[in-house]
C-alpha positions as CSV (number, residue, x, y, z in Angstrom):
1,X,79.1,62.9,117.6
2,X,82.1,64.8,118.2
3,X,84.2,66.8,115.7
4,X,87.5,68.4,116.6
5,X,88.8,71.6,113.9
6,X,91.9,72.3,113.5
7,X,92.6,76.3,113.1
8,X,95.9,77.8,111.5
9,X,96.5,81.3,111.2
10,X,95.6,82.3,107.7
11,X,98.7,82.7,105.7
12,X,100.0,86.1,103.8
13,X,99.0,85.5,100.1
14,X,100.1,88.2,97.5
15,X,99.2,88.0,94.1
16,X,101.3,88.1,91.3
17,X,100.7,89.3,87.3
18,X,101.8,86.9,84.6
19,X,101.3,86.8,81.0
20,X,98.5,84.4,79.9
21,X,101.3,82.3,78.0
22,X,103.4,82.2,81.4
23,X,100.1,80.7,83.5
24,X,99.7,78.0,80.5
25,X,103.3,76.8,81.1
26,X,102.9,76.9,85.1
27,X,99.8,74.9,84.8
28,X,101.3,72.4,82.3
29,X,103.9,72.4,85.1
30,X,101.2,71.5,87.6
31,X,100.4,67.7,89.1
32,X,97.9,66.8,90.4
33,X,97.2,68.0,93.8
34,X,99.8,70.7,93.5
35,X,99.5,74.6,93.7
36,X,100.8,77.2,91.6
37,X,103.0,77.9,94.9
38,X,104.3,74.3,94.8
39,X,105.5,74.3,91.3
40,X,107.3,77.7,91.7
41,X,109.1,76.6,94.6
42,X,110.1,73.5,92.9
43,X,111.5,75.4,90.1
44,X,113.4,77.9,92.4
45,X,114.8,74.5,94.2
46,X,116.0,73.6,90.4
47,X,117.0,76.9,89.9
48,X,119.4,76.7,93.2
49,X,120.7,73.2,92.1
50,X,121.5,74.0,89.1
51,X,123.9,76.7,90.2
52,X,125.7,74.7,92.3
């Protein structure tokens, strides 16, 4: 049997601090499948909107 791997470079992570009251709402915010970095981003693309 042959198996073929994909390898990407590891991406930068950095952490961020929240309250826990902050990480309840993000994960309410949450689908399924998504990240914390999806939801973020889809709040910043609201954000942008939104000002327009």
């Amino acid at each position: 049997m042959k198996m073929e791997i994909e390898t990407r470079p590891m991406p930068d992570y950095t952490s961020i601090r929240v309250t826990s009251e902050l990480a309840d709402e993000l994960h309410a915010l949450k689908s399924r499948g998504d990240s914390y970095e999806d939801v973020i981003w889809r709040l910043l693309k609201q954000a942008k909107e939104n000002e327009d």
